[in-house]
One Martini backbone bead per residue (centre of mass of N, CA, C, O) as a GRO file, in nm:
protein
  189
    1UNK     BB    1   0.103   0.037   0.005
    2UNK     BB    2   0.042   0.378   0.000
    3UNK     BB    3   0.136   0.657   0.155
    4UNK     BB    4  -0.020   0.885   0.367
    5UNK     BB    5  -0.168   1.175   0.459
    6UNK     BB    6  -0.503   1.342   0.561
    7UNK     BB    7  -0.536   1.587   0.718
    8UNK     BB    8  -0.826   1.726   0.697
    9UNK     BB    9  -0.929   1.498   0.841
   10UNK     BB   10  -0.763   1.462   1.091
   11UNK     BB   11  -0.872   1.742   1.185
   12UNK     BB   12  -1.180   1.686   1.188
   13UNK     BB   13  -1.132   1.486   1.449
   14UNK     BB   14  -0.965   1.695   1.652
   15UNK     BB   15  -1.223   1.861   1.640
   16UNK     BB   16  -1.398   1.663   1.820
   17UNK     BB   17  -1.235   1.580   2.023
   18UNK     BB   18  -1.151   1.844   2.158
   19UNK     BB   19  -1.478   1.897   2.234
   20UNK     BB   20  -1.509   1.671   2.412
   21UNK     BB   21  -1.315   1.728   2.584
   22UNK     BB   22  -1.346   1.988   2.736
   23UNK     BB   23  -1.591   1.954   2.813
   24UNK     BB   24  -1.544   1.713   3.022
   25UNK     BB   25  -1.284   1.869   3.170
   26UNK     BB   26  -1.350   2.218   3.156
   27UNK     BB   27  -1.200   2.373   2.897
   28UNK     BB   28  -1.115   2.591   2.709
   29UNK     BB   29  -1.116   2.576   2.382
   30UNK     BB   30  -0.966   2.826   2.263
   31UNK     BB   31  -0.703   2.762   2.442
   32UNK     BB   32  -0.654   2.491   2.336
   33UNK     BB   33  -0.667   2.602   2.016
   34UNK     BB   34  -0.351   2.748   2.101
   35UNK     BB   35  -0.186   2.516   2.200
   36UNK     BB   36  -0.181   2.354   1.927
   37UNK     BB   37  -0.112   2.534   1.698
   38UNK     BB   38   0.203   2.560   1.824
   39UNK     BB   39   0.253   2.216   1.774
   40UNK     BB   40   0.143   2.156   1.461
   41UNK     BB   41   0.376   2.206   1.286
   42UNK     BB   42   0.573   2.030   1.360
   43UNK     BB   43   0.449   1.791   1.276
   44UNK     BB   44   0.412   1.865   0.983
   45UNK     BB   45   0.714   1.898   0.909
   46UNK     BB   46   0.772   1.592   0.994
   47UNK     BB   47   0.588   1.481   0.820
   48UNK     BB   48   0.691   1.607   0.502
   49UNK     BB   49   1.006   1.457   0.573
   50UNK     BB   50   0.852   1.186   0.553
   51UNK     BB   51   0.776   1.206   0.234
   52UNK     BB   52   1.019   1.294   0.104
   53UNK     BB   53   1.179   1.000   0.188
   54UNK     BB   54   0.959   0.802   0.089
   55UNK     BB   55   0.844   0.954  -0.205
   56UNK     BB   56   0.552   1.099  -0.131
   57UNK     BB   57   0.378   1.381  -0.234
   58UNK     BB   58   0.447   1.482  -0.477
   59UNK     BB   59   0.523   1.663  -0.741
   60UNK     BB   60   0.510   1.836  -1.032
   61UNK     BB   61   0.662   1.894  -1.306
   62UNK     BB   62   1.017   1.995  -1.333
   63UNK     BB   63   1.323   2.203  -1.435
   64UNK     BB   64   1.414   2.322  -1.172
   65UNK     BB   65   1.699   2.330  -1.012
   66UNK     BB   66   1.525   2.164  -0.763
   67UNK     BB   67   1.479   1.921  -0.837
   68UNK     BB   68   1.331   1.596  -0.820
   69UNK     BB   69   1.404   1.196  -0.868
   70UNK     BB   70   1.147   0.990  -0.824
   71UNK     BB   71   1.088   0.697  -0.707
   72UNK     BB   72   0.913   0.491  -0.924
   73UNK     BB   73   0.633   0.464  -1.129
   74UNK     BB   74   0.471   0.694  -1.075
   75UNK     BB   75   0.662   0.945  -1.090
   76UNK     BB   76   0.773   0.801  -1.360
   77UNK     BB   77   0.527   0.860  -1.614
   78UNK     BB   78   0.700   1.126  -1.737
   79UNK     BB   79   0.899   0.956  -1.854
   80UNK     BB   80   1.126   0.900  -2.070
   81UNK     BB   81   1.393   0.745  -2.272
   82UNK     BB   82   1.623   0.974  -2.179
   83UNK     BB   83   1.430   1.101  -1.891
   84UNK     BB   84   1.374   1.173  -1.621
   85UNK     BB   85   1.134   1.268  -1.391
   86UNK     BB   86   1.103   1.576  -1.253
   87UNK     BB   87   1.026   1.737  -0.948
   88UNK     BB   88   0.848   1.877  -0.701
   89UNK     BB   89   0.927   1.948  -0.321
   90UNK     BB   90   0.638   1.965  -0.192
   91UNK     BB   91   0.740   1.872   0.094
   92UNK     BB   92   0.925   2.118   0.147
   93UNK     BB   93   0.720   2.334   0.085
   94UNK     BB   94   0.534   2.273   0.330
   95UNK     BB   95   0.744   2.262   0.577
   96UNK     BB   96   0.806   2.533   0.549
   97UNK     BB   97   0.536   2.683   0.554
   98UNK     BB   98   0.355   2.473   0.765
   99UNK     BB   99   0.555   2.443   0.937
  100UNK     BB  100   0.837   2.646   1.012
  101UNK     BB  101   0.672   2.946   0.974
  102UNK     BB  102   0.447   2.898   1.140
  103UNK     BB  103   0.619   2.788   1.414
  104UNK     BB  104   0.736   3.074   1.454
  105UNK     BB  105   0.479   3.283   1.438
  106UNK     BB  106   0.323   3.154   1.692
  107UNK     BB  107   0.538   3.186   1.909
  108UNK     BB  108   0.621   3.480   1.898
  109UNK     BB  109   0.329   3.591   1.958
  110UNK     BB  110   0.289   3.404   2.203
  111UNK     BB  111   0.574   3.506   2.365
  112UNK     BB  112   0.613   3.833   2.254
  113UNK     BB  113   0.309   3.939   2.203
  114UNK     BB  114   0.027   3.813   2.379
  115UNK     BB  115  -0.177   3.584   2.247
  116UNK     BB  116  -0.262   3.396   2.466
  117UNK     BB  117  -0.477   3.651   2.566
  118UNK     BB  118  -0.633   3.563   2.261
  119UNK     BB  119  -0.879   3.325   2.233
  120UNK     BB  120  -0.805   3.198   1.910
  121UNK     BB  121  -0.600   3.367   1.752
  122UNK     BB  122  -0.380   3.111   1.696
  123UNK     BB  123  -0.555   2.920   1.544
  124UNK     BB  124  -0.657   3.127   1.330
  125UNK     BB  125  -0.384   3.162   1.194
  126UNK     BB  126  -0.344   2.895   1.146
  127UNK     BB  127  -0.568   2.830   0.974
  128UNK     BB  128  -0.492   3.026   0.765
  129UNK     BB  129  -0.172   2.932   0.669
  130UNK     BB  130  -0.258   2.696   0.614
  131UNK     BB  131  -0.450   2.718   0.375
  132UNK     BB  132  -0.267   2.889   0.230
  133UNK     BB  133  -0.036   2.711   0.179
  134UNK     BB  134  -0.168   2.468   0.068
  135UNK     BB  135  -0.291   2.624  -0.185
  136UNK     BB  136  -0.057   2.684  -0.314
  137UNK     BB  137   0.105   2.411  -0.363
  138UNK     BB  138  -0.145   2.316  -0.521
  139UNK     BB  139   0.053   2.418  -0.773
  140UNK     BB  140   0.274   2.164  -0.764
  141UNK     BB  141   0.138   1.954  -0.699
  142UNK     BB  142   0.025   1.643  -0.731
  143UNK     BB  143  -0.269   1.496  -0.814
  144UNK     BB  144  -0.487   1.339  -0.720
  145UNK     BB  145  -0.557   1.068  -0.899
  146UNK     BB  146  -0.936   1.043  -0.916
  147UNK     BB  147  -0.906   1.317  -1.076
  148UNK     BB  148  -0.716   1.194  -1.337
  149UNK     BB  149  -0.763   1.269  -1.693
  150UNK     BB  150  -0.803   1.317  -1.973
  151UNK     BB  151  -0.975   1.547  -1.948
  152UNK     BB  152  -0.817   1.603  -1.636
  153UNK     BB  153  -0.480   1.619  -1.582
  154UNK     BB  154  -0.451   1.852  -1.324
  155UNK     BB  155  -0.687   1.743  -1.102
  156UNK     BB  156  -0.967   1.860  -1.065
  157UNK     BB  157  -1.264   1.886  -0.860
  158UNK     BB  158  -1.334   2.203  -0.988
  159UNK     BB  159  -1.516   2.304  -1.266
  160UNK     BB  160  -1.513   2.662  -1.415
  161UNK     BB  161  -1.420   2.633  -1.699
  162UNK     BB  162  -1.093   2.770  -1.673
  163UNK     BB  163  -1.151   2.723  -1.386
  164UNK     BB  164  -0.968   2.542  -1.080
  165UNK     BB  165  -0.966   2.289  -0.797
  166UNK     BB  166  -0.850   2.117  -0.575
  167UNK     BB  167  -0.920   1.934  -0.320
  168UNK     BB  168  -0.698   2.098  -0.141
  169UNK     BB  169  -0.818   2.369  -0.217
  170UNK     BB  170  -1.103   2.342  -0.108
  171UNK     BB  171  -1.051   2.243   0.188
  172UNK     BB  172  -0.891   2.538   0.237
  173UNK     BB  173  -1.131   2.739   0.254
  174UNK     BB  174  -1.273   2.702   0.508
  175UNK     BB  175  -0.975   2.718   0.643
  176UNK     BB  176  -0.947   3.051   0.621
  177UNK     BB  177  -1.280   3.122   0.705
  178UNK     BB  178  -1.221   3.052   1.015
  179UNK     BB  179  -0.979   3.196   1.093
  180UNK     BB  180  -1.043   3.447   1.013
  181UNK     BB  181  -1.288   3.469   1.257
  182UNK     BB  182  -1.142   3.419   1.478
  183UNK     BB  183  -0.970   3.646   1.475
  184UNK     BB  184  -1.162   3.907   1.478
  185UNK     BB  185  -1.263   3.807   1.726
  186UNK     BB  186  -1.017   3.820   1.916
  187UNK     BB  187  -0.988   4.122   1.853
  188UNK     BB  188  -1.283   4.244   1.975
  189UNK     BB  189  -1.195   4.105   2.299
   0.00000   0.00000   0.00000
């Protein structure tokens, strides 16, 4: 079988546990939801790191000079017989924006800035930057398999007209938009 997390999915069960866990605890859920915001990246980062070395969830295919050589069947199915099929490290570019500059910008604002002292604002700020960074990447990321056809070849989960999003992106706008409200929130608080 092949190896890969579904971060969306599992994000989701995180906060059913997380609202079930507090209230039974009786924890203030934006407080536990800003304590792990500053954790969440970590972790992040290192499952992208291990996605890298085992060689799963690459980019599509690129020239740039920092292209990665991925090895596999699937990786390398747009290879030639001359030239093997070079990839974007979308892998790295995760770890790096959703991983460490992410747990960067949160640990500074949560301990140098007093953001720990406005509930949810820390939450809000992760479910922002990572649905961003997501979206991002999601332009240079290989997309899901059973979205790719010859009619779809780029692999978009919903298409109008010239426009369309991958399945990555559909799932992180709405945790962009649930970051943005949470910050507002903690903002006029």
């Amino acid at each position: 079988t092949e190896g890969g997390m579904a971060f969306h999915g599992g994000f989701a069960g995180v906060v059913v546990a997380g609202i079930w866990f507090c209230r039974r605890e009786k924890i203030p859920m934006l407080s536990m939801g800003d304590l792990l915001a500053i954790a969440v990246p970590v972790g992040l980062m290192l499952g992208r790191l291990a996605n890298f070395v085992n060689a799963e969830l690459w980019g599509r295919p690129t020239t740039l000079p920092w292209d990665v050589i991925f090895p596999g069947e699937a990786a390398q199915a747009c290879a030639t017989a001359a030239q093997a099929c070079a990839r974007h490290p979308s892998q790295l570019y995760q770890a790096a924006l959703e991983g460490l500059l992410l747990a960067l910008v949160l640990t500074w604002l949560a301990f140098r800035k007093g953001w720990l002292k406005r509930p949810g604002a820390l939450m809000g700020l992760f479910l922002l930057g990572y649905g961003i960074a997501r979206f991002l990447v999601e332009f240079v990321r290989q997309p899901d398999a059973q979205f790719v056809s010859p009619g779809n070849p780029v692999g978009l989960a919903v298409q109008m007209g010239g426009f369309g999003l991958t399945m990555g992106q559909l799932l992180s706008l709405p945790m962009i938009a649930v970051g943005l409200w949470f910050l507002l929130r903690a903002r006029q608080q």
